[in-house]
C-alpha positions as CSV (number, residue, x, y, z in Angstrom):
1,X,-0.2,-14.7,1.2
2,X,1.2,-13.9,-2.1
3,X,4.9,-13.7,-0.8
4,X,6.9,-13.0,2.5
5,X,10.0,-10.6,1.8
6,X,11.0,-8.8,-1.9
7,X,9.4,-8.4,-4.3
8,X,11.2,-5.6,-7.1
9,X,9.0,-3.2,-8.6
10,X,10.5,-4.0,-12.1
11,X,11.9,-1.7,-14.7
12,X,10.9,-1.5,-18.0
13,X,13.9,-1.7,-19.5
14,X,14.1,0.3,-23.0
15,X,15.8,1.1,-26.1
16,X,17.2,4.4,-27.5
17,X,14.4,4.4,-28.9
18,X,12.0,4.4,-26.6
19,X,10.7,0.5,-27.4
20,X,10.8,-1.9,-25.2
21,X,14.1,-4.0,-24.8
22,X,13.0,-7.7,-23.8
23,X,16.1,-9.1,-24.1
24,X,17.1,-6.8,-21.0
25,X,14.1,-7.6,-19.6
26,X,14.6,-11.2,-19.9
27,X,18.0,-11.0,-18.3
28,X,16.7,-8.4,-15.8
29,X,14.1,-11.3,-14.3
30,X,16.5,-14.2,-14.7
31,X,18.8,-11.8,-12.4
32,X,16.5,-10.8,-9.2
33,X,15.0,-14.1,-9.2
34,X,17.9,-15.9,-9.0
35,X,19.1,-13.1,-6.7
36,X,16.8,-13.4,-3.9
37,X,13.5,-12.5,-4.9
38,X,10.9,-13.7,-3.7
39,X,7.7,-12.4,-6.1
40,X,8.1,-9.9,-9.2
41,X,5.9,-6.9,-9.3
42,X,4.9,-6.3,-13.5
43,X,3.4,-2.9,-15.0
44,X,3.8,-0.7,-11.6
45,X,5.3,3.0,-10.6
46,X,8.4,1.9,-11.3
47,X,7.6,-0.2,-14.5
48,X,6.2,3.1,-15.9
49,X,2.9,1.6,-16.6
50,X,1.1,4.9,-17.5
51,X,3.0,5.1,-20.4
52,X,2.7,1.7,-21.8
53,X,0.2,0.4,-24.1
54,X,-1.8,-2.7,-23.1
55,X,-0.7,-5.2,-25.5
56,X,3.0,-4.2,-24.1
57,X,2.1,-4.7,-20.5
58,X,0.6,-8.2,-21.8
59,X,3.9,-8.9,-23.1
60,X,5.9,-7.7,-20.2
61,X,3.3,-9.8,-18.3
62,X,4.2,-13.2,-20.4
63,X,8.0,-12.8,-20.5
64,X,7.7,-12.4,-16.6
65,X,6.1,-15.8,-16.6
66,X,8.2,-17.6,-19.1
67,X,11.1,-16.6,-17.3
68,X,10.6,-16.9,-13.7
69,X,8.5,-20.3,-14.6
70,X,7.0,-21.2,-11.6
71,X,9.7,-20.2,-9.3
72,X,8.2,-17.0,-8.4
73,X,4.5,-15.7,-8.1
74,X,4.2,-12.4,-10.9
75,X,1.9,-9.4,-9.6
76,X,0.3,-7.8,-12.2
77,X,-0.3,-3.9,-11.9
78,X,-3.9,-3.8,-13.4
79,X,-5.3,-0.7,-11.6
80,X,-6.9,2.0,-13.3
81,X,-9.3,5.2,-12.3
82,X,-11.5,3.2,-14.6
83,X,-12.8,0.3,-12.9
84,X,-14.3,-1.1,-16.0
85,X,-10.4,-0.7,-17.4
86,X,-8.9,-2.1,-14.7
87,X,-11.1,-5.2,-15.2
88,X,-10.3,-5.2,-19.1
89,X,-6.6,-5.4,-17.6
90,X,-6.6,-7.5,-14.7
91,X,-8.9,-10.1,-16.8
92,X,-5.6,-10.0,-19.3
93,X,-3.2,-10.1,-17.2
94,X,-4.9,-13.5,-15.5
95,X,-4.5,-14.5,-19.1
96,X,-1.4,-14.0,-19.7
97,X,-0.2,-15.9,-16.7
98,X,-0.2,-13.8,-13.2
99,X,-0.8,-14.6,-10.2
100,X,-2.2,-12.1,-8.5
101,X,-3.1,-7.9,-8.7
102,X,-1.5,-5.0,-7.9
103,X,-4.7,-2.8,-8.0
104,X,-3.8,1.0,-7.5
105,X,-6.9,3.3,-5.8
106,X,-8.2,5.9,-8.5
107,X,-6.6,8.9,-8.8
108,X,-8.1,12.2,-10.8
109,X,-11.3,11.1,-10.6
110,X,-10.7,9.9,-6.9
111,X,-13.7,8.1,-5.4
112,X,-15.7,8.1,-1.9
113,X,-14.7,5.7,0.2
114,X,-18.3,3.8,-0.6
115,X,-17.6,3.4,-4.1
116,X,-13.9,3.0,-3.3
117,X,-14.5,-0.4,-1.5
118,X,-17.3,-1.1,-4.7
119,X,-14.4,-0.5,-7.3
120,X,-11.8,-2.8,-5.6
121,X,-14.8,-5.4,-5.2
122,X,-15.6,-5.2,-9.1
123,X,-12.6,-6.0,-10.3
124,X,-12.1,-9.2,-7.7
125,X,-15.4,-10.8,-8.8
126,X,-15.1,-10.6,-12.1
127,X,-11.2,-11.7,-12.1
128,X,-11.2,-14.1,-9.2
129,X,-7.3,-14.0,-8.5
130,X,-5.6,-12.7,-5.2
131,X,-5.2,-8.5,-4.7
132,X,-2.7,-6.6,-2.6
133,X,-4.4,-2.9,-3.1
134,X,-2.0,-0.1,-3.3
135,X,-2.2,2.8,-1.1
136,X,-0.2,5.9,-2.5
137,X,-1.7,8.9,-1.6
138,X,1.2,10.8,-2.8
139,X,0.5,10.2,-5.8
140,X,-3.3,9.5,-6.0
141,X,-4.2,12.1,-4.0
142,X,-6.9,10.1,-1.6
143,X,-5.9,6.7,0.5
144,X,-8.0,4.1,1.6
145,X,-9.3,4.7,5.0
146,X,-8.7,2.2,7.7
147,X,-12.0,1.0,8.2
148,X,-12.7,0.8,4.5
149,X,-9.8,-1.5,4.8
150,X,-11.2,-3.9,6.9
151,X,-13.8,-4.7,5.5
152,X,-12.2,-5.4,2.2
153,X,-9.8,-7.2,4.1
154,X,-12.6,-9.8,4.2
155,X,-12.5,-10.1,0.4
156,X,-11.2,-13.8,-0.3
157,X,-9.2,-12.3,-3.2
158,X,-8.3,-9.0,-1.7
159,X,-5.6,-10.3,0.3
160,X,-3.0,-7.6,1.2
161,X,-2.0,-3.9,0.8
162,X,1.1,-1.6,-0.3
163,X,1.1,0.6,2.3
164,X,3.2,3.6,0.7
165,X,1.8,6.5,3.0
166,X,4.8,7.4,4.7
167,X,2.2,7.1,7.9
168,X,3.5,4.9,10.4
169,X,0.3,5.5,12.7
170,X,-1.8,4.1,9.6
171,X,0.6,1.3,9.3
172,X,0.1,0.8,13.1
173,X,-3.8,0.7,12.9
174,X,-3.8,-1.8,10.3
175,X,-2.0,-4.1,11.4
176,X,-4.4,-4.3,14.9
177,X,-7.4,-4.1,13.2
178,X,-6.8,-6.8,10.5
179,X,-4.6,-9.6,12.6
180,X,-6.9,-11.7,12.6
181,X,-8.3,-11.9,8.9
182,X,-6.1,-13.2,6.2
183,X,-4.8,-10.0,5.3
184,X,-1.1,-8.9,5.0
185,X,0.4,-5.6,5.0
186,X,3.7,-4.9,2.6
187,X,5.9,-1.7,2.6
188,X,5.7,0.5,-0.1
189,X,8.5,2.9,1.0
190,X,12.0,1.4,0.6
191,X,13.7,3.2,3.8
192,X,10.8,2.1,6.0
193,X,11.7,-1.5,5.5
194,X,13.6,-1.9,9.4
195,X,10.4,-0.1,11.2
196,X,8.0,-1.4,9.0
197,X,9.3,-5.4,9.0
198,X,9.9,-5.2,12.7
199,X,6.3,-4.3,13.3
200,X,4.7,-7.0,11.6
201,X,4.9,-5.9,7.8
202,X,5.2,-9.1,5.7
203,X,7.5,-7.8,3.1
204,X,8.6,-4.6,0.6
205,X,7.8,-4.1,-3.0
206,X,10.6,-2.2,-4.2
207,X,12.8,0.1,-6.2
208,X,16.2,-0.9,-4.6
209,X,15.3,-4.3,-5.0
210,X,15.9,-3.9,-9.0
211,X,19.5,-2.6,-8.2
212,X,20.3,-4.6,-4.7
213,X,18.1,-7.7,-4.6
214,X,20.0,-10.1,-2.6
215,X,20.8,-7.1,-0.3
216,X,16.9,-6.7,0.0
217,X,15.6,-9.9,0.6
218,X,18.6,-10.4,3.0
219,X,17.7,-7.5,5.2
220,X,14.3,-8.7,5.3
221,X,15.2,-11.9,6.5
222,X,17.2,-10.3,8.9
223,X,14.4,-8.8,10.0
224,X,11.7,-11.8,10.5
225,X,14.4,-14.4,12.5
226,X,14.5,-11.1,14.8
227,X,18.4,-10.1,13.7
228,X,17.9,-6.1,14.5
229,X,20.9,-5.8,15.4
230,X,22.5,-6.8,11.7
231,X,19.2,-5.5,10.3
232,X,20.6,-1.9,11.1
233,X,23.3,-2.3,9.6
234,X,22.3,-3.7,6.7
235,X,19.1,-0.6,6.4
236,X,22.0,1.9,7.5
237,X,24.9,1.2,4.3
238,X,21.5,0.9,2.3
239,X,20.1,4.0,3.6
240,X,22.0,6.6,1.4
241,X,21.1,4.7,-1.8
242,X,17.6,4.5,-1.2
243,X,17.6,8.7,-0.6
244,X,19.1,9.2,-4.1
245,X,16.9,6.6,-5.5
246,X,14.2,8.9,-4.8
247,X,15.9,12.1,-5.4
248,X,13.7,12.8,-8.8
249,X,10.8,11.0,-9.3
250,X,10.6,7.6,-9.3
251,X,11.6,5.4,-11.7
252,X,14.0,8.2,-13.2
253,X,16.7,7.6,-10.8
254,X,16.8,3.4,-10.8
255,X,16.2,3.6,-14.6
256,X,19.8,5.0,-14.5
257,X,21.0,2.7,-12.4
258,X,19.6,0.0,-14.3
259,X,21.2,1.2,-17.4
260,X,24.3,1.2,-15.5
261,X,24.0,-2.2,-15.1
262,X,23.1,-3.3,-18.4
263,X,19.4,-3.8,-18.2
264,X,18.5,-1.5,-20.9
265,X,19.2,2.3,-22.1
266,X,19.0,5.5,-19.6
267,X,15.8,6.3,-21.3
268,X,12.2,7.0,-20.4
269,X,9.0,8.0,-22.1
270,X,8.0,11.7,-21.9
271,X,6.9,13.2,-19.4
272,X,9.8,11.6,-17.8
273,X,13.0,12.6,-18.8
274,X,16.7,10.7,-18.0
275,X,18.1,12.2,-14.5
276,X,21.1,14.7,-14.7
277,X,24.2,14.1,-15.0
278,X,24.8,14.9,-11.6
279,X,22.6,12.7,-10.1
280,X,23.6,10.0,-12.2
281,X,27.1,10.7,-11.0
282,X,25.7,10.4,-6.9
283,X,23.9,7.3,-8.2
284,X,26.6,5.3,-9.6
285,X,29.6,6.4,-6.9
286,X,27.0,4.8,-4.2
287,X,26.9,1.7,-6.4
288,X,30.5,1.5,-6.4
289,X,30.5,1.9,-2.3
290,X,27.9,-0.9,-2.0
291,X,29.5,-3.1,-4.0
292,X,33.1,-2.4,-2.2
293,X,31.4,-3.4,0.9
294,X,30.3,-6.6,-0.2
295,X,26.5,-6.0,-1.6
């Protein structure tokens, strides 16, 4: 197992410019590890990896390491609809420090579930470090079926899955079918964490996390010493935040919120544009809330 509770999908924080701020970035891991997380996910969604170059995901990749020096594992996300690409990265990524693969299934090009399970398999055995395979249909537009699953839960390296399907009856089945192989599931949908943790989900990579970390990881914990009771509360003052945080797409709204903090500049790269002013109004009074009540 690569981690058991948080693990923030981190920001790329930027300037107005549109480059890459590392100085916020360095003060951005230096905060949610020393705030509760327990891994740190590099060059995901949320990170806005289809818009950054590879030798700025490198870098991304070695600040992540120098910073959180040892005290964390750092999840690379390496996956590509190019499994020859998403070797490329993942072999660089190993290089530049991580310890393990977040490996996205193909999207555009899509794949049979056959060649699926060959693509994920590729990339393992020529990288040889550990894989939690991502799951996002929403965005992808195929998922990973449940018996394809098993079997790559079988995979030594292949050793977990973000399940972001919104599907609790997927969640259900793989969690039966692969309790017994060394295989763990992690939520990929921020206001699932309560149903999702209490059924046997090992942890959350998350967008909230970058904004509430020690709120996160507490709620989680919460969760595995069997606390339900204070879990709701915690998932219920939380809940709100996580609805806005998702109100455009994702990483538009916590990119705000990040600026908000300091971690950077409200911008993104095209074809993602800043929130509204609105929105960024909604965003920042639940901050405030939060905060008042002790988060």
């Amino acid at each position: 197992m690569l981690f058991k509770g948080l693990a923030p999908a981190v920001i790329a924080p930027m300037k107005a410019d549109g480059s890459l701020d590392l100085d916020a970035f360095d003060r951005l891991i230096h905060f949610l590890v020393d705030n509760g997380s327990q891994a740190l996910v590099i060059n995901g969604t949320t990170g806005e990896s289809p818009t950054l170059t590879a030798e700025e995901k490198v870098t991304l990749i070695e600040h992540a390491v120098k910073i959180a020096n040892h005290r964390v594992p750092i999840i690379a996300g390496t996956g590509t609809n190019n499994t020859a690409a998403s070797i490329k990265a993942s072999q660089e990524a190993k290089a530049a420090g991580a310890d393990g693969l977040l490996l996205v299934t193909p999207y555009y090009n899509k794949a049979s579930q056959k060649s699926l399970k060959a693509h994920f398999e590729a990339i393992v055995n020529a990288v040889e470090l550990p894989a939690i395979l991502y799951n996002v249909p929403g965005r992808t537009g195929m998922t990973i079926a449940v018996d394809t699953l098993v079997e790559l839960a079988k995979h030594p390296y292949i050793v977990g899955i973000k399940d972001a399907t919104g599907n609790t009856a997927y969640t259900m089945e793989v969690l039966a079918k692969t309790q017994d192989l060394d295989f763990v599931v992690y939520s990929g949908e921020d206001g699932l964490i309560l149903p999702m943790l209490a059924s046997g989900v090992m942890g959350v990579i998350s967008v909230i996390g970058n904004v509430f970390p020690k709120a996160t990881q507490h709620l989680c914990e919460l969760i595995f010493n069997q606390q339900l009771e204070e879990a709701r509360k915690v998932a219920y003052d939380l809940a709100k935040m996580n609805q806005l945080l998702f109100a455009d797409v994702n990483p538009i709204p916590v990119k705000a919120c990040m600026a908000h903090l300091g971690y950077g500049d409200n911008v993104l790269r095209l074809p993602l544009m800043k929130a509204d002013q609105a929105l960024e109004e909604k965003l920042y009074a639940c901050m405030d809330e939060l905060v008042k009540k002790g988060y």
